[in-house]
C-alpha positions in Angstrom: 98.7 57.6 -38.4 98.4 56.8 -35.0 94.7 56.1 -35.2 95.7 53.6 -37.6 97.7 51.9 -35.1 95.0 52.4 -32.2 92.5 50.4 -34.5 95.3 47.6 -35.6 96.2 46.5 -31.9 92.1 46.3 -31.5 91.9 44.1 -34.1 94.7 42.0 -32.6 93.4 42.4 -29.3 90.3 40.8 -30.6 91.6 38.0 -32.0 93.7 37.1 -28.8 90.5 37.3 -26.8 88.7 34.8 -29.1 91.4 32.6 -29.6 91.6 32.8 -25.3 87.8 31.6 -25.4 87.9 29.2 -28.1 91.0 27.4 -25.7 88.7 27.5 -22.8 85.9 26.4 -24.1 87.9 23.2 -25.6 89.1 22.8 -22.2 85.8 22.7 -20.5 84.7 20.3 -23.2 88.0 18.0 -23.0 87.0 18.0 -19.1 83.8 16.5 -19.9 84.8 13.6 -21.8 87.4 11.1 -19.9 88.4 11.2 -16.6 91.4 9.6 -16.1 92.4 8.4 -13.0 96.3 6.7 -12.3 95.0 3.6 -10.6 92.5 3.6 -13.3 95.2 4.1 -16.2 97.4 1.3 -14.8 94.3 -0.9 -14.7 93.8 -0.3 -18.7 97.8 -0.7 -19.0 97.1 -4.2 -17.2 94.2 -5.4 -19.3 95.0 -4.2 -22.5 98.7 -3.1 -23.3 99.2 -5.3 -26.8 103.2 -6.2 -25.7 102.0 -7.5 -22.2 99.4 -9.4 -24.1 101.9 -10.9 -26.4 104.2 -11.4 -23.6 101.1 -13.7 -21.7 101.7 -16.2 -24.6 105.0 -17.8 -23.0 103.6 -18.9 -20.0 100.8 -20.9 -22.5 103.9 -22.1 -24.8 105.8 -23.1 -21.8 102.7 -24.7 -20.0 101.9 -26.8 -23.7 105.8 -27.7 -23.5 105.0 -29.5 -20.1 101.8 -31.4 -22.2 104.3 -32.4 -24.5 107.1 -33.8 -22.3 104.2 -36.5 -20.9 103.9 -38.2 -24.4 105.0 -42.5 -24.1 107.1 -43.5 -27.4 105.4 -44.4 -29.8 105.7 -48.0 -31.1 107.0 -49.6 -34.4 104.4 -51.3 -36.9 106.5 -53.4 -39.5 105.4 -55.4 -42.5 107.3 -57.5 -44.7 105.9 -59.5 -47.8 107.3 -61.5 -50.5 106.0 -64.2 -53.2 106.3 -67.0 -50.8 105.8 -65.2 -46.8 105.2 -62.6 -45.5 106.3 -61.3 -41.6 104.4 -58.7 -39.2 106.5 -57.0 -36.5 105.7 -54.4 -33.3 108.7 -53.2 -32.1 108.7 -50.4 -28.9 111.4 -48.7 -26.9 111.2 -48.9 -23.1 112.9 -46.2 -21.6 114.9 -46.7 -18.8 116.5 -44.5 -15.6 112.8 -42.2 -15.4 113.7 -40.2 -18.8 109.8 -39.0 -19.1 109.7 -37.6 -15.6 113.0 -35.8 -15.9 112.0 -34.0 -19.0 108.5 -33.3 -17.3 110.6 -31.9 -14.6 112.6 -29.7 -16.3 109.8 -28.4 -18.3 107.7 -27.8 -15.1 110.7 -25.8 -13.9 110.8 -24.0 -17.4 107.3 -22.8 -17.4 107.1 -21.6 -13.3 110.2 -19.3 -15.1 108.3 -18.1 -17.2 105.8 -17.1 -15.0 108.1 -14.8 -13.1 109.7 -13.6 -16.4 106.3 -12.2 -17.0 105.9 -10.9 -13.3 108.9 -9.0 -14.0 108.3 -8.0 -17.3 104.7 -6.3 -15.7 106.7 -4.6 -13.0 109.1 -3.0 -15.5 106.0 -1.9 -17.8 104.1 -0.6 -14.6 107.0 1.5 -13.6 107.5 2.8 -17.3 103.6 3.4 -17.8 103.8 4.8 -14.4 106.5 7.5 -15.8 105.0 8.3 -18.8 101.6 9.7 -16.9 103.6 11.7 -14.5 105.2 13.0 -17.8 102.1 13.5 -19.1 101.1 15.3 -16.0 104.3 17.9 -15.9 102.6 18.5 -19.5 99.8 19.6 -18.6 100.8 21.5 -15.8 103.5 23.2 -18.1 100.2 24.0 -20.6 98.4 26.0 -17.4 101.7 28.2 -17.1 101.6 29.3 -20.0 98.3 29.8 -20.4 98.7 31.5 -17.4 101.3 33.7 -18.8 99.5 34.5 -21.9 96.6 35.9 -20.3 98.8 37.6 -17.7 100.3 39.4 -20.3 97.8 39.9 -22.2 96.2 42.3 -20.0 99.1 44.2 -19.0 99.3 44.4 -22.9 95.6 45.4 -23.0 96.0 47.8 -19.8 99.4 49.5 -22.1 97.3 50.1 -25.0 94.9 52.4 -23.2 97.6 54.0 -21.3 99.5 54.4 -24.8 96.4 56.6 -25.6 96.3 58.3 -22.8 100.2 59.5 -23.0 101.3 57.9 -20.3 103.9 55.2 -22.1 105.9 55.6 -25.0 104.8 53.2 -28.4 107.6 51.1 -27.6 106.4 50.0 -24.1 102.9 49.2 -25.8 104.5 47.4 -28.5 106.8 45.5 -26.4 104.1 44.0 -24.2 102.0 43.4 -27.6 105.0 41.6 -28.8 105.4 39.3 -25.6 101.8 38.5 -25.6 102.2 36.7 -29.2 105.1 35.1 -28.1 103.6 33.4 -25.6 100.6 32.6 -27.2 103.3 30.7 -29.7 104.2 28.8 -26.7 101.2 27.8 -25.6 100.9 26.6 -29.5 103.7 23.9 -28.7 103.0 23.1 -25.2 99.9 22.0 -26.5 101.0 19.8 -28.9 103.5 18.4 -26.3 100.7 17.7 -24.0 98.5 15.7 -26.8 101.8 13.8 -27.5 102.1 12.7 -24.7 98.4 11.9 -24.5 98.6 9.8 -27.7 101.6 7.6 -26.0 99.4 6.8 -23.2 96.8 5.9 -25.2 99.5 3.6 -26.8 99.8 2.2 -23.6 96.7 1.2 -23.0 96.1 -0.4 -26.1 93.7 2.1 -27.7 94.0 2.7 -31.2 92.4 6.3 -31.3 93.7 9.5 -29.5 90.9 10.0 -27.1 90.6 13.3 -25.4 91.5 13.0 -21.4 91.5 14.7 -18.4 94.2 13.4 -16.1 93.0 13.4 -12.8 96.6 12.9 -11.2 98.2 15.4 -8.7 101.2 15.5 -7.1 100.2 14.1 -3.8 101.0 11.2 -1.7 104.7 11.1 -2.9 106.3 11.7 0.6 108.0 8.5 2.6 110.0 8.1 5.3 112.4 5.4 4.6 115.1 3.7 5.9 117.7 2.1 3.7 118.4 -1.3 5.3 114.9 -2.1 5.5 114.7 -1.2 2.0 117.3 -3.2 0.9 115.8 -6.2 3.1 112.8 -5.2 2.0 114.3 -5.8 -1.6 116.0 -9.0 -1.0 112.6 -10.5 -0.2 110.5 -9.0 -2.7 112.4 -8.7 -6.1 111.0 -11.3 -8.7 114.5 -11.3 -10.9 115.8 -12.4 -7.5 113.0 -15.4 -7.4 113.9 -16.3 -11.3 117.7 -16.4 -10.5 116.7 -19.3 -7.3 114.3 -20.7 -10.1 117.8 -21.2 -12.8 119.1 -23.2 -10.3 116.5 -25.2 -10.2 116.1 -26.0 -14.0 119.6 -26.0 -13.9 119.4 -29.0 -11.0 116.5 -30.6 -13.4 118.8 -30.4 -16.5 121.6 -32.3 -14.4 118.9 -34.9 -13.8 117.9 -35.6 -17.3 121.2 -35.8 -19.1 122.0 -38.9 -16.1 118.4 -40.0 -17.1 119.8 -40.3 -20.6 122.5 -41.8 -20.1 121.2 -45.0 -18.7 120.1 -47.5 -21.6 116.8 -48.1 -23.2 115.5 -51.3 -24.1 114.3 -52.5 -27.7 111.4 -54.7 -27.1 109.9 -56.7 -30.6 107.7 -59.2 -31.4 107.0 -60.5 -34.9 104.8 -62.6 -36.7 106.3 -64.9 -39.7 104.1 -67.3 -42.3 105.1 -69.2 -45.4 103.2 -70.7 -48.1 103.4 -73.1 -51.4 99.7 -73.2 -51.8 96.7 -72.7 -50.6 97.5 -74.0 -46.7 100.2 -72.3 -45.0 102.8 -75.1 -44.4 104.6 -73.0 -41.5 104.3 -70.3 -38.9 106.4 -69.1 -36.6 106.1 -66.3 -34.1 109.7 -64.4 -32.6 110.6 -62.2 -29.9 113.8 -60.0 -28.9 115.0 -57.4 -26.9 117.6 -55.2 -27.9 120.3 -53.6 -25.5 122.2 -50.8 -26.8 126.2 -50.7 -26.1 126.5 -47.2 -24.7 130.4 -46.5 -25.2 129.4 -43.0 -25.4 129.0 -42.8 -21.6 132.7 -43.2 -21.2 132.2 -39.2 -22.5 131.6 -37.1 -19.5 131.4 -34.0 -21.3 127.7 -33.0 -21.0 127.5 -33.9 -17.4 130.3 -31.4 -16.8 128.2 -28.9 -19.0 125.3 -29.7 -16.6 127.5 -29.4 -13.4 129.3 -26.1 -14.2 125.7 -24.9 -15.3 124.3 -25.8 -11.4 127.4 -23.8 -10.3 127.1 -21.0 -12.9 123.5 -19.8 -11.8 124.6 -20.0 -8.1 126.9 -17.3 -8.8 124.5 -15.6 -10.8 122.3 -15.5 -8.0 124.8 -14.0 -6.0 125.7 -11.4 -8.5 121.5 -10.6 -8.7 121.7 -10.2 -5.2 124.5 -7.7 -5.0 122.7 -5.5 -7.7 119.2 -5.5 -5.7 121.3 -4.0 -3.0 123.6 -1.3 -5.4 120.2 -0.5 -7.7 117.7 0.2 -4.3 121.0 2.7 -2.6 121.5 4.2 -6.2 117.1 5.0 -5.9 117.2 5.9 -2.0 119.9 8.2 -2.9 118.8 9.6 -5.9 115.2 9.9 -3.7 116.4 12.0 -1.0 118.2 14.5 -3.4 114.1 14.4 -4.8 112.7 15.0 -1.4 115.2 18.0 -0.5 115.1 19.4 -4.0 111.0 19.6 -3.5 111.5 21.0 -0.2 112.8 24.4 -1.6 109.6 25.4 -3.5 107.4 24.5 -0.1 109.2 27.3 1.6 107.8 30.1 -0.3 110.1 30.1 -3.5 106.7 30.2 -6.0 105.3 33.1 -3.6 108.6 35.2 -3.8 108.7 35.0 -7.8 104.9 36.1 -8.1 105.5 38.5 -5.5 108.5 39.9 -7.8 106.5 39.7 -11.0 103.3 41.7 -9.0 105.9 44.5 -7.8 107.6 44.5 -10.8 104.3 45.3 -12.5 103.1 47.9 -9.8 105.9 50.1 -10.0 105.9 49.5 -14.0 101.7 50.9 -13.8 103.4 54.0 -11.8 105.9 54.2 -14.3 108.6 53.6 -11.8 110.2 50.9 -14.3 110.2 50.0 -17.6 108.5 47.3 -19.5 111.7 45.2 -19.6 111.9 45.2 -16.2 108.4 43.8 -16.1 109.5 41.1 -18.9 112.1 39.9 -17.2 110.1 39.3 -13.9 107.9 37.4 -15.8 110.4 35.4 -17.3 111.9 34.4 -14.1 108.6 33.7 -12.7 107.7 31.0 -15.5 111.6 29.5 -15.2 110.8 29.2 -11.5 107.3 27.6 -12.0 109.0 24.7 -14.9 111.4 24.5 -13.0 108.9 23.5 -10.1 106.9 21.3 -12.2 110.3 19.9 -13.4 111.3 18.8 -9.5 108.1 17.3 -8.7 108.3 15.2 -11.7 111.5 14.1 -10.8 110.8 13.2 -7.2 107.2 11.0 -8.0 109.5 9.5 -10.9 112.1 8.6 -8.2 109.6 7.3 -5.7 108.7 4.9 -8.6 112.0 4.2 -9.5 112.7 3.4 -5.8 109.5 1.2 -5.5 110.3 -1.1 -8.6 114.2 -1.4 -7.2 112.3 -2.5 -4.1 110.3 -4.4 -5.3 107.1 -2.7 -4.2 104.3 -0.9 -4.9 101.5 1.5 -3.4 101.7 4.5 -5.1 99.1 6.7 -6.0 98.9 10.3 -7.6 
């Protein structure tokens, strides 16, 4: 009977071990085929993300808008005939007060607010892009732990089986450790499928239709600053594009007060007609007319749109001040929210990874010289792979806040 069980753990130690070079030799392969670098992953984001692309279209609808403001009214061809004459007439409208260059204005205005709509709208897709790789680089850091643990355990499971033979554990002990082992190996199952996840959203990101395989060449490097919050907040003040497109409302806004006075002065009907009779074969008559025609603009004695247009000049001011006031609230919320980041990270670089692997090692030592037990030894391990997500967790969180911080700033020279 116990032969029987001898030879089953073989078999199942012979799987694991193929599976464990089957993972690695995909790895080594994977390594070999993209490269992928953050600067260059933000470049692709740039070129070829499909809602930036169809965000570019604005600014050509908006510059086309400013095209069609510049078109003259068109003139008035008339014809009248009868039995007996027969009158031709070109009528045309002569606008008055500077109409055409107010609405070329206003559209001018319209389309340089476009263009820092879609400034902004790059920032905030940077910043998100930006996120989603340093997610995608906690994943597959969170992949090498527990591969990591797998194999870990998978020796001392390995290492138990002989010493099951040899009488020096119980069945128990070299079960248990069997027993962790697959565990494991089920968790390195769904950490990988976490890690192509969030492979395949990058991918999304950069406008490829296929899942490509990657290696993310990203570390976490370069992350810590020494900043000061009033230069931040200047810094902020001067930089912020929303802040830029709040000072450009008030100039449409201006523009729009322009054009409705523009409309309300009159425009002049100019015509000119031609008029012939005839009884017979010779015209007996001609005549030739011309009029203007002046419109009687009672509706000017309304001042209700030029009180829309003033309250709207007013109403963006204070808009502007409100956008102001949240540049300064948003970059405090990130500085503050950064520093918690910075002394959070600053725990693990005084040794705490060390002390954990120096646990699970002496946990396993005195568990060889049969000095513990095996759940001893599984709870070390445990702890050990908390402390490592838990690592990988806080170094995510403080390159996501140094982003955060940059785009509240409006900033950026980051680099992983």
């Amino acid at each position: 009977m116990n032969t029987n069980k001898i030879y089953t753990t073989i078999l199942v130690f012979f799987f694991l071990m193929n599976f464990v070079s089957h993972t690695r030799a995909q790895d080594s392969e994977g390594k070999a085929t993209i490269n992928l670098s953050f600067q260059e992953y933000l470049n692709q984001v740039g070129k070829n993300n499909l809602n930036y692309m169809a965000e570019k279209y604005n600014v050509n609808i908006a510059d086309a808008e400013v095209i069609a403001q510049k078109v003259l009214p068109d003139p008035e061809l008339t014809f009248e005939g009868a039995d007996e004459n027969f009158s031709l007439g070109l009528g045309y409208t002569l606008e008055l007060g500077n109409k055409r260059g107010a609405r070329i204005r206003l559209a001018k205005s319209q389309a340089e607010l476009e263009k820092l709509a879609l400034e902004y709208y790059y920032q905030e897709l940077r910043a998100e892009a930006a996120d989603l790789y340093l997610d995608a680089m906690q994943q597959r850091e969170l992949l090498d732990v527990k591969k990591s643990s797998y194999e870990y355990m998978l020796q001392l499971s390995k290492s138990d089986s002989i010493r099951f033979r040899l009488g020096e554990i119980t069945e128990i002990d070299a079960r248990q450790s069997k027993l962790e082992a697959a565990t494991l190996l089920n968790e390195v199952f769904e950490q990988e499928a976490a890690y192509k996840s969030a492979l395949a959203t990058l991918n999304q990101y950069m406008g490829q239709t296929t899942l490509s395989l990657m290696n993310l060449s990203g570390k976490w490097s370069n992350i810590d600053r020494d900043y000061l919050l009033p230069e931040l907040i200047a810094t902020g003040l001067a930089s912020r594009i929303d802040l830029y497109a709040a000072k450009k409302n008030i100039d449409i806004a201006a523009n729009r007060q322009k054009l409705v006075k523009a409309e309300r002065r009159m425009d002049l009907g100019l015509s000119v007609s031609y008029e012939r009779d005839w009884h017979g074969f010779f015209p007996p008559s001609r005549s030739v007319t011309a009029g203007v025609s002046i419109p009687l603009q009672f509706s000017n004695l309304n001042k209700g749109t030029l009180k829309v247009a003033d309250y709207g000049i007013e109403q963006t001011k204070v808009q502007k001040q409100n956008i102001e006031l949240q540049i300064q609230t948003e970059i405090s919320q990130a500085f503050f929210q950064f520093e918690a980041s910075q002394k959070k990270s600053e725990q693990y670089q005084t040794g705490l990874l060390e002390d954990a692997k120096k646990v699970l090692d002496g946990m396993v030592y005195k568990y060889k010289r049969g000095e513990s037990n095996i759940t001893d030894v599984l709870i070390a391990q445990r702890t050990y792979n908390e402390v490592q997500e838990l690592y990988l967790e806080t170094m995510k969180g403080y390159a996501s806040s140094l982003v955060a911080l940059q785009k509240a700033c409006g900033i950026w020279d980051i680099d992983f």
